[in-house]
C-alpha positions as CSV (number, residue, x, y, z in Angstrom):
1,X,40.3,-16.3,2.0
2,X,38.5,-16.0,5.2
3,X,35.2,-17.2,6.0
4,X,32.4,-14.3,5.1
5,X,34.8,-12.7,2.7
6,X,34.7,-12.5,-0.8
7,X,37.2,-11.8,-4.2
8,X,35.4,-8.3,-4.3
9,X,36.8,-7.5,-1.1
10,X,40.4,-9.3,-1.6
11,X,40.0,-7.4,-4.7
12,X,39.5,-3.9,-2.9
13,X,41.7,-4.6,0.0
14,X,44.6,-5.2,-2.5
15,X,43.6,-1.8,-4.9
16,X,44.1,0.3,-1.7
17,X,47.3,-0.9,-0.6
18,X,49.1,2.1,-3.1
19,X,47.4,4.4,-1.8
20,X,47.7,3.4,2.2
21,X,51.4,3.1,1.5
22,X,52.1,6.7,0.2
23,X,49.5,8.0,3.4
24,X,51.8,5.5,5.8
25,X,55.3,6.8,4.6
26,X,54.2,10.4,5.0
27,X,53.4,9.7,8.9
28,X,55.9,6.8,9.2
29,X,59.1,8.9,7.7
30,X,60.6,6.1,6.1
31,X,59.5,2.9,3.8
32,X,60.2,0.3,6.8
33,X,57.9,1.7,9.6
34,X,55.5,2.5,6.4
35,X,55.4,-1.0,5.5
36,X,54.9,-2.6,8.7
37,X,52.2,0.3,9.4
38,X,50.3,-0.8,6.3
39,X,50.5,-4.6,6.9
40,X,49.5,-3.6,10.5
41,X,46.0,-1.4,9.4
42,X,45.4,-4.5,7.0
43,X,46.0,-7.3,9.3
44,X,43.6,-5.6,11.9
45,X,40.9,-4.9,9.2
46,X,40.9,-8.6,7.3
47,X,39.5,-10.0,10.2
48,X,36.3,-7.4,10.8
49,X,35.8,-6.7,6.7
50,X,32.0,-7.7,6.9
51,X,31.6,-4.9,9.5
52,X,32.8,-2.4,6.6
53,X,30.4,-3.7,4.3
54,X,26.9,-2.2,5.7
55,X,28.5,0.5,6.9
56,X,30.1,2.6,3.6
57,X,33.3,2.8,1.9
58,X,36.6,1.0,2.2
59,X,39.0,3.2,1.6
60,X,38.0,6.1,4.9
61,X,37.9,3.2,7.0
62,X,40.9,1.5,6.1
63,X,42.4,5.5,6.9
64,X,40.6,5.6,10.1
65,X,42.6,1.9,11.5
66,X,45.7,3.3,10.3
67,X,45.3,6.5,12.1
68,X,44.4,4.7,15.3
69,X,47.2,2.6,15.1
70,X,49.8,5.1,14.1
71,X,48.4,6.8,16.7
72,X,49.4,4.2,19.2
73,X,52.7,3.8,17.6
74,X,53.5,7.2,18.8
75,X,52.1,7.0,22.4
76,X,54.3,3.5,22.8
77,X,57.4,4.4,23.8
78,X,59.8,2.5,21.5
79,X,64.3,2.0,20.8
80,X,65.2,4.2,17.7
81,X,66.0,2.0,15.2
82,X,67.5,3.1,11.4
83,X,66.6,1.1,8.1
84,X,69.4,0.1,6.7
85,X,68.2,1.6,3.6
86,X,68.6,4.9,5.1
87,X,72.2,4.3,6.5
88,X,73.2,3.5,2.7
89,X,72.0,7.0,1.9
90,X,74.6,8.2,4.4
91,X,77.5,7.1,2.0
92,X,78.4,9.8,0.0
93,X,78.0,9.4,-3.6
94,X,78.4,11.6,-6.6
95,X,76.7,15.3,-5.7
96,X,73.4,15.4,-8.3
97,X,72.3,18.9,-7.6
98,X,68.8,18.9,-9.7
99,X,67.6,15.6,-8.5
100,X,64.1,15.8,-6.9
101,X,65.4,18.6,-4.6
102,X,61.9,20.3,-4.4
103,X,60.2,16.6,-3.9
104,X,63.6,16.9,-1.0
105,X,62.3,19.8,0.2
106,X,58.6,19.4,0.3
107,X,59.5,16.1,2.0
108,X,61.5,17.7,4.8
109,X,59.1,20.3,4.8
110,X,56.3,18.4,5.8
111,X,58.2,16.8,8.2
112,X,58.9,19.5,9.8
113,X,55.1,20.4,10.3
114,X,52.6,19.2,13.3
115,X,51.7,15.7,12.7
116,X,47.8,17.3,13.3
117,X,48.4,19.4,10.5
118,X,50.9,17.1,8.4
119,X,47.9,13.8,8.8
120,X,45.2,16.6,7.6
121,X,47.7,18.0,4.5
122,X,47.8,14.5,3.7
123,X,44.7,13.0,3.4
124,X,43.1,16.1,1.5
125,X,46.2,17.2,-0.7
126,X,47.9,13.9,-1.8
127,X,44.8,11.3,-1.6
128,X,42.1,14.1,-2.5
129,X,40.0,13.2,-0.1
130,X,37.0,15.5,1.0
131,X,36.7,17.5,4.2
132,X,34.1,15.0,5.3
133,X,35.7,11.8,5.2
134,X,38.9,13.0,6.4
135,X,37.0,14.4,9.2
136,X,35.5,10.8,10.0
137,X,39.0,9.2,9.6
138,X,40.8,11.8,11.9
139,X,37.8,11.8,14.3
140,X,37.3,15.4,14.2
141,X,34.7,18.0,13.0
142,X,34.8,19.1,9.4
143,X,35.5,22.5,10.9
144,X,38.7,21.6,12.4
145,X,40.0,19.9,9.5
146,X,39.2,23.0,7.2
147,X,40.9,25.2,10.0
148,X,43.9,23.1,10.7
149,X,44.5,22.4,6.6
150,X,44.4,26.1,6.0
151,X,47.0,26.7,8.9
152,X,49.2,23.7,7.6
153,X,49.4,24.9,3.8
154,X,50.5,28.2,5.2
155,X,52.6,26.6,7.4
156,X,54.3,24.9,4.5
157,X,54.2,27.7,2.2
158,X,56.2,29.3,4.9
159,X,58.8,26.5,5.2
160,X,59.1,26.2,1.6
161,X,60.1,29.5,1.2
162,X,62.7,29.5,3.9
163,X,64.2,26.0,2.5
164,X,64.4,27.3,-1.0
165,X,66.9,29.9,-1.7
166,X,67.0,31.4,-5.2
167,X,68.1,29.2,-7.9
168,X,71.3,30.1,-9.9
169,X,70.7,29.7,-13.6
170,X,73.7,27.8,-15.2
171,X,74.4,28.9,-18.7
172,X,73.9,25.6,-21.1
């Protein structure tokens, strides 16, 4: 433990690691970069925890480093590198047609979407987050996040509907 920190906050840094984990492989793309992202935002928050303290909750602020830093990420140019988790799932195996293919195509979906509207969908949808705090963790008015989530679930609706062709009913 670090001088000026307490088991409360080892305590509340380590409850928010699930949820920074989901958030990180939704911008990340795969559970590598997601991982490194998340030891990243925690490795640059340990260090300036008592500054958190005073000044409200955890969880936004933890949101707020890992936006910034994914943020850099992207501006740093970098070599494209593949997990090798991800080059397994290039060996074909045994088809299994009804196997998470809408979490498949929800996951591709979002993807596919602006990473402005994607980090919006995210924090609001999957972490429930209100319009104010993922305002303050994005850095942007509470308009603009109500205006870009209302584009980006329309956006999705419409890439849902164009990924998802009618389903044939097999007879069982």
């Amino acid at each position: 433990m670090n001088a000026g920190t307490t088991t409360d906050d080892e305590a509340r840094m380590l409850a928010s690691i699930p949820r920074l984990r989901r958030y990180a492989r939704a911008l990340a793309g795969n559970a590598v970069a997601a991982d490194d992202l998340v030891q990243d935002t925690l490795a640059r928050a340990w260090p300036r925890l008592s500054s958190c303290r005073g000044n409200g909750e955890l969880l936004p602020w933890l949101f707020t480093i890992m936006h910034n830093l994914h943020a850099d990420q992207v501006r740093r140019p970098r070599l494209l590198t593949v997990p090798i988790e991800e080059e397994a799932a290039a060996v074909p195996v045994r088809p299994r047609q009804h196997d998470n293919l809408e979490l498949r195509d929800l996951e591709a979906a979002l993807l596919k979407l602006p990473e402005d509207y994607r980090k919006v969908l995210l924090l609001v949808a999957l972490e429930n987050m209100p319009y104010a705090q993922a305002a303050e963790v994005l850095g942007w008015p509470a308009g603009t996040v109500m205006s870009r989530l209302s584009r980006a679930r329309a956006r999705l609706r419409v890439l849902l509907s164009e990924e998802s062709p009618p389903v044939l009913k097999v007879a069982t």
